[in-house]
PyMOL commands that place a pseudoatom at each C-alpha (Angstrom):
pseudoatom trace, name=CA, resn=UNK, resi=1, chain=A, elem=C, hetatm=0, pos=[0.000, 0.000, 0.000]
pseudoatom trace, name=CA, resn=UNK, resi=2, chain=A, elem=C, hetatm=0, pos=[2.730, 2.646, 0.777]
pseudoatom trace, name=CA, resn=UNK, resi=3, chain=A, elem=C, hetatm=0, pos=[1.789, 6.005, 0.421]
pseudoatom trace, name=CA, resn=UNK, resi=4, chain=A, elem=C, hetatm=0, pos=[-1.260, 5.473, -1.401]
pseudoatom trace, name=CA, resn=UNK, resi=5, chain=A, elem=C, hetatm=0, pos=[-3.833, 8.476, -0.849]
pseudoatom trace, name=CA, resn=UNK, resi=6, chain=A, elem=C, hetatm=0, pos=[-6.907, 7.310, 1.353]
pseudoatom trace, name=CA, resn=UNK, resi=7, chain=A, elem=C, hetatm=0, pos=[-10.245, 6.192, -0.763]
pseudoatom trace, name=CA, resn=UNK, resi=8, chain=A, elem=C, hetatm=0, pos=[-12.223, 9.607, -0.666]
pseudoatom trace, name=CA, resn=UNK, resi=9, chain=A, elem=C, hetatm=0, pos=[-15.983, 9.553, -1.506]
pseudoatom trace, name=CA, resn=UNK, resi=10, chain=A, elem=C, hetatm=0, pos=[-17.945, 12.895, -2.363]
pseudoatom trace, name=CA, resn=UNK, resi=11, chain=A, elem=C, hetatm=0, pos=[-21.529, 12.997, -1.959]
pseudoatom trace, name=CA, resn=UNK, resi=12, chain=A, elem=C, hetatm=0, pos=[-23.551, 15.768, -3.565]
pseudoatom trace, name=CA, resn=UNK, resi=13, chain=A, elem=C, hetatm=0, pos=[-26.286, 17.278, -1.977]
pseudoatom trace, name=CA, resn=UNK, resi=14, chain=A, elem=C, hetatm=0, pos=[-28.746, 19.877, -3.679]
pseudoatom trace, name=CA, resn=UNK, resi=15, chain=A, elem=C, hetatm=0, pos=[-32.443, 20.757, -2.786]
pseudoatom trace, name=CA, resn=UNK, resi=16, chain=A, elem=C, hetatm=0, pos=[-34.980, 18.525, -3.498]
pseudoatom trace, name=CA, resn=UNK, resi=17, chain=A, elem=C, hetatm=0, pos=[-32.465, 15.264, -3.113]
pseudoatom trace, name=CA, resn=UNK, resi=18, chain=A, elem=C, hetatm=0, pos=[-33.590, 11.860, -2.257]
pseudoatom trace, name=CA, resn=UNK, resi=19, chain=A, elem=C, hetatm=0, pos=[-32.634, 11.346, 1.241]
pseudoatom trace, name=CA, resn=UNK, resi=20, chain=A, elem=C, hetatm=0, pos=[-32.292, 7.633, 1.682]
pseudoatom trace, name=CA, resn=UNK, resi=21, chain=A, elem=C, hetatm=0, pos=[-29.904, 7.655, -2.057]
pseudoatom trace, name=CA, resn=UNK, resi=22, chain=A, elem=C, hetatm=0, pos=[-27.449, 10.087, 0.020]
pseudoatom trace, name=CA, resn=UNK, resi=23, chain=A, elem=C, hetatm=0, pos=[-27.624, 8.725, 3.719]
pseudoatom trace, name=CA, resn=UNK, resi=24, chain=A, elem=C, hetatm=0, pos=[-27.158, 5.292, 3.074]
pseudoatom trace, name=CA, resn=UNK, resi=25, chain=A, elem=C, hetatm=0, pos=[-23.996, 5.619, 0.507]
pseudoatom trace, name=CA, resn=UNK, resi=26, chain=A, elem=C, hetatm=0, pos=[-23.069, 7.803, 3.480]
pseudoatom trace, name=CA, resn=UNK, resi=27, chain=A, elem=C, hetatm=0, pos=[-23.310, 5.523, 5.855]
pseudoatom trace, name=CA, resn=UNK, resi=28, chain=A, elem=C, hetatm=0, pos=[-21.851, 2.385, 4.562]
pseudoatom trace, name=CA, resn=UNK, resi=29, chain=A, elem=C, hetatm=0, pos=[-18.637, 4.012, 3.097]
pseudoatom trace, name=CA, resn=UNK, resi=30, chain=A, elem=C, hetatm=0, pos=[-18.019, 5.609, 6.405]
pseudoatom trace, name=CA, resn=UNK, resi=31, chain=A, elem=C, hetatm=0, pos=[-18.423, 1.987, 8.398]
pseudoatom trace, name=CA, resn=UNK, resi=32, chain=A, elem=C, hetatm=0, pos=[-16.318, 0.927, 5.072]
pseudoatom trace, name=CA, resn=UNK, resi=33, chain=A, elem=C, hetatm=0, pos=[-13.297, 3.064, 6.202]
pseudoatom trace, name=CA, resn=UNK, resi=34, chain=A, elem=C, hetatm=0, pos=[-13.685, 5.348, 3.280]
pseudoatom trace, name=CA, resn=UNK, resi=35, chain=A, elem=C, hetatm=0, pos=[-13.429, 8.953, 4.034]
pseudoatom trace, name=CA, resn=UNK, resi=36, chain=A, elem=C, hetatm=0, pos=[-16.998, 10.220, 2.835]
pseudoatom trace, name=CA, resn=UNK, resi=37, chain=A, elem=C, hetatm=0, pos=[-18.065, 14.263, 2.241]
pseudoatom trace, name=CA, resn=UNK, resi=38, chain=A, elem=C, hetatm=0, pos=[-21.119, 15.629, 2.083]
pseudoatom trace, name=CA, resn=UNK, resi=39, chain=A, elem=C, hetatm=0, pos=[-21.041, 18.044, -0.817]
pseudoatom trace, name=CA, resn=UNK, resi=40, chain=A, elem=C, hetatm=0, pos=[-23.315, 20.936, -0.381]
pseudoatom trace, name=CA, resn=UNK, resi=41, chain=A, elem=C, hetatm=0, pos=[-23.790, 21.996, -4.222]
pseudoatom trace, name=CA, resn=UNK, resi=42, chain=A, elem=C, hetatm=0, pos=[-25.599, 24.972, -3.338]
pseudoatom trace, name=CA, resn=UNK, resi=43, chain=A, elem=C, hetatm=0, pos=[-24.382, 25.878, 0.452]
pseudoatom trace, name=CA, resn=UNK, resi=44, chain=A, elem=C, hetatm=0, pos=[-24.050, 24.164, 3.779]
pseudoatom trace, name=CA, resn=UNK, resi=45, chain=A, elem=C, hetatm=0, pos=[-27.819, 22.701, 4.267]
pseudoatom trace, name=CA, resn=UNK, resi=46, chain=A, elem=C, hetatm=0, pos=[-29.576, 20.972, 1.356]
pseudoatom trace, name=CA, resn=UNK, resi=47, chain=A, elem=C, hetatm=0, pos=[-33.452, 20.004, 1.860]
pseudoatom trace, name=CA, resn=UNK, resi=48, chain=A, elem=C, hetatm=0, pos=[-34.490, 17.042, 0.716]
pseudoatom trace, name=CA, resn=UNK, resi=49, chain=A, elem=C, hetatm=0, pos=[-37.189, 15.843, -1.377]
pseudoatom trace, name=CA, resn=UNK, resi=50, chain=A, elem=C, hetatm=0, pos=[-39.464, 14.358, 1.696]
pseudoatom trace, name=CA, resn=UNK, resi=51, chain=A, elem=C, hetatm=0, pos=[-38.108, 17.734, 3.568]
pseudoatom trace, name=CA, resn=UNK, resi=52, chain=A, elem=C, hetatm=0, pos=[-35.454, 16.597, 5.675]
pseudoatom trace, name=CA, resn=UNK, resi=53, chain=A, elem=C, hetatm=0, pos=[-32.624, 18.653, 6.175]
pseudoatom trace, name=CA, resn=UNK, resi=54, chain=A, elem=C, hetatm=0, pos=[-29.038, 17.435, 5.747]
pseudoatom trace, name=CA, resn=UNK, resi=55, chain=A, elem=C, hetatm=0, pos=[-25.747, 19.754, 6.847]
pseudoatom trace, name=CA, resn=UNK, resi=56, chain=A, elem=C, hetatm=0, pos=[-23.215, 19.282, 4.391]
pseudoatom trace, name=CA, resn=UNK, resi=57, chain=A, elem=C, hetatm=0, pos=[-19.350, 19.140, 5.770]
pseudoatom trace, name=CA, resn=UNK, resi=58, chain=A, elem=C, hetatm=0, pos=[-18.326, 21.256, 2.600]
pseudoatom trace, name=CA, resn=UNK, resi=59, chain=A, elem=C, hetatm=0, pos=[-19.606, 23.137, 0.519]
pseudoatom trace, name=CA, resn=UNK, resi=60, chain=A, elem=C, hetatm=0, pos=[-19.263, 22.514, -3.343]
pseudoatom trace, name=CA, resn=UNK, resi=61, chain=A, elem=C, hetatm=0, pos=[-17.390, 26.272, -4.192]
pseudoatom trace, name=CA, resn=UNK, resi=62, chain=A, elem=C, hetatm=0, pos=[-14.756, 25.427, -1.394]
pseudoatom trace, name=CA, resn=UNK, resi=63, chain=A, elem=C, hetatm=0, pos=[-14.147, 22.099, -2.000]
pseudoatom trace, name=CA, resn=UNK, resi=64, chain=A, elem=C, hetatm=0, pos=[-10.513, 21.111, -1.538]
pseudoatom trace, name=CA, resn=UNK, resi=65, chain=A, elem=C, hetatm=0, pos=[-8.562, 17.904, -2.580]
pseudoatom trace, name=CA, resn=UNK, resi=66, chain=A, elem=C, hetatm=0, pos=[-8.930, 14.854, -4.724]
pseudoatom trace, name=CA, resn=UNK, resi=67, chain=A, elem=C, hetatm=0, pos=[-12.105, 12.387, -4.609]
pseudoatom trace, name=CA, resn=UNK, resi=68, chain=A, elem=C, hetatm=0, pos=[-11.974, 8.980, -6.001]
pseudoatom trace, name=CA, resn=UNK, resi=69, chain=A, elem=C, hetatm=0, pos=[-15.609, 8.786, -5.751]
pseudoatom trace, name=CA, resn=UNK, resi=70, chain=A, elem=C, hetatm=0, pos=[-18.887, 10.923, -6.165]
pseudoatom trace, name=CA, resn=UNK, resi=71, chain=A, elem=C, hetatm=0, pos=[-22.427, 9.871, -6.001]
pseudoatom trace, name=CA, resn=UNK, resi=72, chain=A, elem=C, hetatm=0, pos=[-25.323, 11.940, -7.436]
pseudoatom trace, name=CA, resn=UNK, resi=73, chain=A, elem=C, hetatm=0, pos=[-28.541, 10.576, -5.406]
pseudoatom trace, name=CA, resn=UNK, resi=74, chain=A, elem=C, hetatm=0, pos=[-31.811, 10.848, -7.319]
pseudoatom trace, name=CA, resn=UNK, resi=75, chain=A, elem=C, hetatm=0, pos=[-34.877, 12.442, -6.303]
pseudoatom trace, name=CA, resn=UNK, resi=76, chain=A, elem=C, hetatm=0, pos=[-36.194, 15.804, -7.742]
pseudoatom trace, name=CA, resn=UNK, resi=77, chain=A, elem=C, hetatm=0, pos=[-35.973, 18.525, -8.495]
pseudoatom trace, name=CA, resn=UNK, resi=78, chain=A, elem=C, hetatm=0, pos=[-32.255, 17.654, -6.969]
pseudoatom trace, name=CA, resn=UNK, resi=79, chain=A, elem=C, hetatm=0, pos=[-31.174, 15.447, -9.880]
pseudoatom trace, name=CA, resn=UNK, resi=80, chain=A, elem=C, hetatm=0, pos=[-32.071, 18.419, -11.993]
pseudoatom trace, name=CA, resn=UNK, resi=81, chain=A, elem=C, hetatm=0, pos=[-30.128, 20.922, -9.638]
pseudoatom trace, name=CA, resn=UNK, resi=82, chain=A, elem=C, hetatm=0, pos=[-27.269, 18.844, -9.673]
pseudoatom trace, name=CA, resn=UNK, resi=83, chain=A, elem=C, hetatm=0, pos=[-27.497, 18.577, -13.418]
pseudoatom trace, name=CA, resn=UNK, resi=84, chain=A, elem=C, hetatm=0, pos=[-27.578, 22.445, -13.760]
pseudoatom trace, name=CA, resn=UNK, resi=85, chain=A, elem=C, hetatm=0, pos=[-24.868, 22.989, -11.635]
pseudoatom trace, name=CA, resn=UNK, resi=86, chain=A, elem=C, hetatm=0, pos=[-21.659, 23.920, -13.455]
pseudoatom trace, name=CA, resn=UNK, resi=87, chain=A, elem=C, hetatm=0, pos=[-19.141, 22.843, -10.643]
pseudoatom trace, name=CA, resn=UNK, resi=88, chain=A, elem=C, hetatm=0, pos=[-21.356, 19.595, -10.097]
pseudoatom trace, name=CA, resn=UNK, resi=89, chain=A, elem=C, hetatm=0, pos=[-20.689, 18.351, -13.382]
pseudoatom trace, name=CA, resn=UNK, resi=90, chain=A, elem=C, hetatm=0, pos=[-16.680, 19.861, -12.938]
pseudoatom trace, name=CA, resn=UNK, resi=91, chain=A, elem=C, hetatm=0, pos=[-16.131, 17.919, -9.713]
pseudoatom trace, name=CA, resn=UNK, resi=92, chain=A, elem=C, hetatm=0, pos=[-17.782, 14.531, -11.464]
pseudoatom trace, name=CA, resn=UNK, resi=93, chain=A, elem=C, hetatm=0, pos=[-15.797, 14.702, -14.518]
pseudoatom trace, name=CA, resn=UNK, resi=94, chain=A, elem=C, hetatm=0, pos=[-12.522, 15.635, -12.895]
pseudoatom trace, name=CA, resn=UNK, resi=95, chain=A, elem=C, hetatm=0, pos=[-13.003, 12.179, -10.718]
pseudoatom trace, name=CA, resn=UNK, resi=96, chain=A, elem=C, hetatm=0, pos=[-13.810, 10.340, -13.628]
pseudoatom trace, name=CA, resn=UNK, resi=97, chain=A, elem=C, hetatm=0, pos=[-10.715, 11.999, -15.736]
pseudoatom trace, name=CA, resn=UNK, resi=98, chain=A, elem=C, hetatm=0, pos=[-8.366, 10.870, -12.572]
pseudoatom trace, name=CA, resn=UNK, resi=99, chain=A, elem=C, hetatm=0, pos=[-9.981, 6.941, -13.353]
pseudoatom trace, name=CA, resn=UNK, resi=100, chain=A, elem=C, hetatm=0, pos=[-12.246, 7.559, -10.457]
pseudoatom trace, name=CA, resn=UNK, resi=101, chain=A, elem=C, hetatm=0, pos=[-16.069, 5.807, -9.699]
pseudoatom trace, name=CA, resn=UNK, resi=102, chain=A, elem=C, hetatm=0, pos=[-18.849, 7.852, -11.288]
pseudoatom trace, name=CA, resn=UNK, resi=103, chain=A, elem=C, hetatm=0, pos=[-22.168, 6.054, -9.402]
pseudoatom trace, name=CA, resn=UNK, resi=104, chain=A, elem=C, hetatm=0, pos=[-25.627, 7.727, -9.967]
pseudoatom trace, name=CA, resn=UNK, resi=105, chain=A, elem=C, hetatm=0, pos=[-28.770, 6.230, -8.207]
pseudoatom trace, name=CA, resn=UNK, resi=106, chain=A, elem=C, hetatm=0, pos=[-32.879, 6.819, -9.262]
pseudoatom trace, name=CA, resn=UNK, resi=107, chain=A, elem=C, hetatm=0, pos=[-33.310, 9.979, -11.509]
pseudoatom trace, name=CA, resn=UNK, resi=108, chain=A, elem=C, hetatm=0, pos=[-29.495, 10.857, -11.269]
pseudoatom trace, name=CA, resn=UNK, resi=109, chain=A, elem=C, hetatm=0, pos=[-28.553, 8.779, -13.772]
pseudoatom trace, name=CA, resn=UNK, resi=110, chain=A, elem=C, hetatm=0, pos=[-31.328, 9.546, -16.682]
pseudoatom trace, name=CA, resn=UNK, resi=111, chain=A, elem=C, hetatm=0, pos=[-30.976, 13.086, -15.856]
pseudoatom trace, name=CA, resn=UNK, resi=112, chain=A, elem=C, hetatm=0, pos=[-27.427, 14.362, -14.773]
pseudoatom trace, name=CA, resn=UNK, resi=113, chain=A, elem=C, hetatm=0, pos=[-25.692, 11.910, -16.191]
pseudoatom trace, name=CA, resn=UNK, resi=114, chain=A, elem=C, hetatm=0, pos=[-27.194, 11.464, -19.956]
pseudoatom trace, name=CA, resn=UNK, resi=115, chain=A, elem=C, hetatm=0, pos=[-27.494, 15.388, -19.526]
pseudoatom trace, name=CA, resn=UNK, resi=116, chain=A, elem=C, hetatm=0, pos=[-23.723, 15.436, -19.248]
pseudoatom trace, name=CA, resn=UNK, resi=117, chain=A, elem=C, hetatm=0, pos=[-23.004, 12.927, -21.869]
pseudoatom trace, name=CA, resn=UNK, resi=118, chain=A, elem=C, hetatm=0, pos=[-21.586, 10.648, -19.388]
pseudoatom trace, name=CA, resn=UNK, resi=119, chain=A, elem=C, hetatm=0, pos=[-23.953, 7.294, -20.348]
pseudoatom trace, name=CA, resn=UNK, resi=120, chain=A, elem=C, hetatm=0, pos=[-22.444, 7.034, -23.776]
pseudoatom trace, name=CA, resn=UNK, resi=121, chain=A, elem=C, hetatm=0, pos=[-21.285, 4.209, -25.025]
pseudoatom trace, name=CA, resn=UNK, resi=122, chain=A, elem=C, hetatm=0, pos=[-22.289, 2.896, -21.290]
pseudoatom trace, name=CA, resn=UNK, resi=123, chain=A, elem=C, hetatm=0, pos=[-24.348, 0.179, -19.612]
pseudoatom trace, name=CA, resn=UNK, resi=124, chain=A, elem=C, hetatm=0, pos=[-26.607, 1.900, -17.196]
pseudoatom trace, name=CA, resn=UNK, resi=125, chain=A, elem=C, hetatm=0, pos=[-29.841, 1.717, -15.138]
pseudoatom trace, name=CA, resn=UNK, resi=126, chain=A, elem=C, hetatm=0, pos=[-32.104, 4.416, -13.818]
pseudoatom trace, name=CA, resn=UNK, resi=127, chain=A, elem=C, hetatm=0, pos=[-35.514, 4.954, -11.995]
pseudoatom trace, name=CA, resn=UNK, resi=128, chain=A, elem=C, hetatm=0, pos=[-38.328, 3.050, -13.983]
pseudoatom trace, name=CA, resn=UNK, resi=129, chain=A, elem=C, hetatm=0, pos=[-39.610, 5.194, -17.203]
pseudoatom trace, name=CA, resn=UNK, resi=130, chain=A, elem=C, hetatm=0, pos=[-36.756, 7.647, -16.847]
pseudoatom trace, name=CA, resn=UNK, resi=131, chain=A, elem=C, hetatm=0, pos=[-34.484, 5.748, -19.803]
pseudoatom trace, name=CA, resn=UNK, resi=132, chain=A, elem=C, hetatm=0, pos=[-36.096, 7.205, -22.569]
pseudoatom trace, name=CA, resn=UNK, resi=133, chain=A, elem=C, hetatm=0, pos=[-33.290, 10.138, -21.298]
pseudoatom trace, name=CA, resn=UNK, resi=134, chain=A, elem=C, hetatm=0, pos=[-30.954, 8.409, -21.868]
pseudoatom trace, name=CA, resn=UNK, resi=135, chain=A, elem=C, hetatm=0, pos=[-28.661, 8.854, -25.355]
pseudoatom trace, name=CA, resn=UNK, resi=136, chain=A, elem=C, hetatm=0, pos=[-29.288, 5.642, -28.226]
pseudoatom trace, name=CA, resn=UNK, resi=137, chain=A, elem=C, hetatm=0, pos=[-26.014, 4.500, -27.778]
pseudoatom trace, name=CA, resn=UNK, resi=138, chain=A, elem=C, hetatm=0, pos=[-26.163, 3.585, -23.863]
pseudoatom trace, name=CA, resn=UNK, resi=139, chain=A, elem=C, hetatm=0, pos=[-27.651, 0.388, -23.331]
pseudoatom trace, name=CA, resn=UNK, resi=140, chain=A, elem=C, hetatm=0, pos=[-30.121, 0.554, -20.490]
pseudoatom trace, name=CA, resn=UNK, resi=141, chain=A, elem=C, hetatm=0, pos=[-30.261, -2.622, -17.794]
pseudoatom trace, name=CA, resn=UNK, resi=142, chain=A, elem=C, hetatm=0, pos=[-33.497, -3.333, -15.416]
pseudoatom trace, name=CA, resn=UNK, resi=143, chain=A, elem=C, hetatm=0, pos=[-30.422, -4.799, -12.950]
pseudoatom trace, name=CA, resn=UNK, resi=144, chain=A, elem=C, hetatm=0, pos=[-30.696, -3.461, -9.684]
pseudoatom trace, name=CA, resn=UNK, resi=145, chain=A, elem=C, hetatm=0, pos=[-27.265, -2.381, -9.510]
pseudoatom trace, name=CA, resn=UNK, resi=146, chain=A, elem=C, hetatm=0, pos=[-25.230, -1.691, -12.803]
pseudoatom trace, name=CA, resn=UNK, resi=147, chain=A, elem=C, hetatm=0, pos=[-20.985, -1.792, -12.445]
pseudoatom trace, name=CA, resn=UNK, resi=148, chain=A, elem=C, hetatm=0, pos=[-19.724, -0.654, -16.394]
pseudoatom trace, name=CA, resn=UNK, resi=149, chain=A, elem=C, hetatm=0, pos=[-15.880, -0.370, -15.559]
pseudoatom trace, name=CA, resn=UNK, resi=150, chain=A, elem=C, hetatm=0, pos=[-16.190, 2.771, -13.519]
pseudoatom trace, name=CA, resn=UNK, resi=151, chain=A, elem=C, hetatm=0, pos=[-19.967, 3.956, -13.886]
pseudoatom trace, name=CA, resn=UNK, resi=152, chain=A, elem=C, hetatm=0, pos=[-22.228, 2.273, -10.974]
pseudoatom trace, name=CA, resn=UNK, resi=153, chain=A, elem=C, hetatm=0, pos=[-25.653, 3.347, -11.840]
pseudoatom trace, name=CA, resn=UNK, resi=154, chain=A, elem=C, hetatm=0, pos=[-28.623, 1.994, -9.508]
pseudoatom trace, name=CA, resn=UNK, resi=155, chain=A, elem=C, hetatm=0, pos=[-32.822, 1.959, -9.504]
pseudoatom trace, name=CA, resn=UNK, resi=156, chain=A, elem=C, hetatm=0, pos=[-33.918, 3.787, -6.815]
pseudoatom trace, name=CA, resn=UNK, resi=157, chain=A, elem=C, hetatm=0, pos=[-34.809, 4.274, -3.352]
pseudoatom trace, name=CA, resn=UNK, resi=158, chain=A, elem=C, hetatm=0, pos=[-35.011, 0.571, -2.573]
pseudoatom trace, name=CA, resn=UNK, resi=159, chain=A, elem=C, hetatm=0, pos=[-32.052, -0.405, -4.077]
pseudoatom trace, name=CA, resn=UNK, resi=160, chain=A, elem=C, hetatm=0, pos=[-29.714, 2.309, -1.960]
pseudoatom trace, name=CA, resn=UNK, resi=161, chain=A, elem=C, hetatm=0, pos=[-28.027, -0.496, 0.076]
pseudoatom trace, name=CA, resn=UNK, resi=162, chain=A, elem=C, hetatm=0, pos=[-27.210, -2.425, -2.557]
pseudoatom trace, name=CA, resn=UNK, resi=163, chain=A, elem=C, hetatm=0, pos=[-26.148, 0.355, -4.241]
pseudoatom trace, name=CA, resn=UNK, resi=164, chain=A, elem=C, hetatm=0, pos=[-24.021, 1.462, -1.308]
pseudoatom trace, name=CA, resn=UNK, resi=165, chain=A, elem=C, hetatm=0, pos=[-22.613, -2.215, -0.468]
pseudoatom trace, name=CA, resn=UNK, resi=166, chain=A, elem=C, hetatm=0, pos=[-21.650, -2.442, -4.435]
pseudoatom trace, name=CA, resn=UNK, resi=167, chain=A, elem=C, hetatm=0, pos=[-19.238, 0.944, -3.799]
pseudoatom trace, name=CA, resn=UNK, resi=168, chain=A, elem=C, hetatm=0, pos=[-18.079, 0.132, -0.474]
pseudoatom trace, name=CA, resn=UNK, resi=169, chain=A, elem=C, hetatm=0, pos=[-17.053, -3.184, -2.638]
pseudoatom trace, name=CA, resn=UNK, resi=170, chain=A, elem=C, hetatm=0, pos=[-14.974, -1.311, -5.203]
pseudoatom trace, name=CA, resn=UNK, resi=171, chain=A, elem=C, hetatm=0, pos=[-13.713, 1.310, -3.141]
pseudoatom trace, name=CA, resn=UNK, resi=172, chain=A, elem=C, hetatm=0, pos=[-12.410, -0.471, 0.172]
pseudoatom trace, name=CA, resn=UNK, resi=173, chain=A, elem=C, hetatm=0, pos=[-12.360, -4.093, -1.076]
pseudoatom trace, name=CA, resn=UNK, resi=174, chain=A, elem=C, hetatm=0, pos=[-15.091, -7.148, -1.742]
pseudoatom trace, name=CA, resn=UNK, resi=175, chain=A, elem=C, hetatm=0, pos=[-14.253, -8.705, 1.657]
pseudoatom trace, name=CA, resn=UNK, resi=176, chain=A, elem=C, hetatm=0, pos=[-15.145, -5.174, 3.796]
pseudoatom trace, name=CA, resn=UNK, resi=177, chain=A, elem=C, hetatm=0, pos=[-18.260, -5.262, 1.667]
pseudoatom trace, name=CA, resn=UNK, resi=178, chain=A, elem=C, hetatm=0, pos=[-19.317, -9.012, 2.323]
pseudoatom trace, name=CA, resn=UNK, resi=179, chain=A, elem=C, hetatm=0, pos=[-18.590, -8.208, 6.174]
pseudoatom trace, name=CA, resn=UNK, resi=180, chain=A, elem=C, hetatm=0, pos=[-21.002, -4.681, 6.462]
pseudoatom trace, name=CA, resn=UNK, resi=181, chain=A, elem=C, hetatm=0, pos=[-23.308, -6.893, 4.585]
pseudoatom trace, name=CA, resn=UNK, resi=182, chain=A, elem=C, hetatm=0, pos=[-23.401, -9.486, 7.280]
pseudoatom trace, name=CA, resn=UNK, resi=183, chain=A, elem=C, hetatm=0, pos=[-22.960, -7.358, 10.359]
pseudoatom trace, name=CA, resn=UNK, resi=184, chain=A, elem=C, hetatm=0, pos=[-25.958, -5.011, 8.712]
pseudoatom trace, name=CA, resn=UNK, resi=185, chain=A, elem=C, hetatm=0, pos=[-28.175, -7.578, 8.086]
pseudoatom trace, name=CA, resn=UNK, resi=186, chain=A, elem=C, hetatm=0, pos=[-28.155, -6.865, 4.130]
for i in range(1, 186): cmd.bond("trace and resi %d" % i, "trace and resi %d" % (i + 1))
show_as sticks, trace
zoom trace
């Protein structure tokens, strides 16, 4: 391992988010050992879509250091804001350019993502009756959970913890994974 830079995860938070798609990723990368930011796109405190409110730990402008990780959780409008957001869609392809995980869960993927031109070319899953967003040459899955190479797309909701298990998987190591399962009941 040597000096090999921690696994850093950045979670993006704007009004109008899906709160279970950004708590649980969240919460099973921290218990994974990876270090895990909330991302305030648009400030400190983000409101989700059922009107709970989240503090992030940073917020998007003053972001500082390198991520090997970010997850866009569904839920709208804060797909949408997340999609309009310049510095969003900055801080997501600067991971990927670096050979980082790009993972999208629910509307996130149909509508940041294929906004951004990030499904092309890609397998990919999405929120039922959102894939008609995405471009003709991604090749949408009904999987739960979707791994192409270093795009982890997911369905919604319901599948967050599988989701969440799947990156704690790639980013700290199958066996960590297999173990949160177990100890969490998954």
């Amino acid at each position: 391992m040597g000096n090999q830079a921690p696994a850093r995860a950045a979670i993006l938070l704007a009004d109008g988010f899906e709160e279970i798609e950004a708590a649980t990723p969240a919460d099973v990368l921290r218990r994974a050992g990876v270090e895990t930011v909330l991302v305030g796109v648009s400030g400190l405190r983000a409101k989700g879509s059922r009107g709970v409110v989240y503090a992030a730990d940073a917020e998007l402008a003053e972001l500082r250091g390198d991520f090997s990780l970010a997850v866009i959780p569904g839920g709208m409008p804060g797909a949408r804001n997340i999609a309009d957001s310049a510095a969003a869609r900055a801080l997501v392809e600067k991971i990927q350019g670096r050979g980082g995980i790009v993972a999208a869960i629910c509307a996130a993927p149909a509508v940041a993502l294929a906004a951004w031109g990030l499904l092309s070319g890609k397998k990919a899953t999405c929120y039922p009756g959102m894939e008609g967003m995405f471009p003709p040459d991604a090749e949408f899955s009904p999987e739960r959970v979707v791994v192409d190479g270093k795009l982890v797309t997911s369905r919604g909701p319901g599948t967050a913890l599988e989701f969440s298990l799947r990156l704690a998987g790639l980013m700290a190591g199958d066996g960590i994974a297999a173990r949160l399962a177990g100890e969490m009941l998954a």
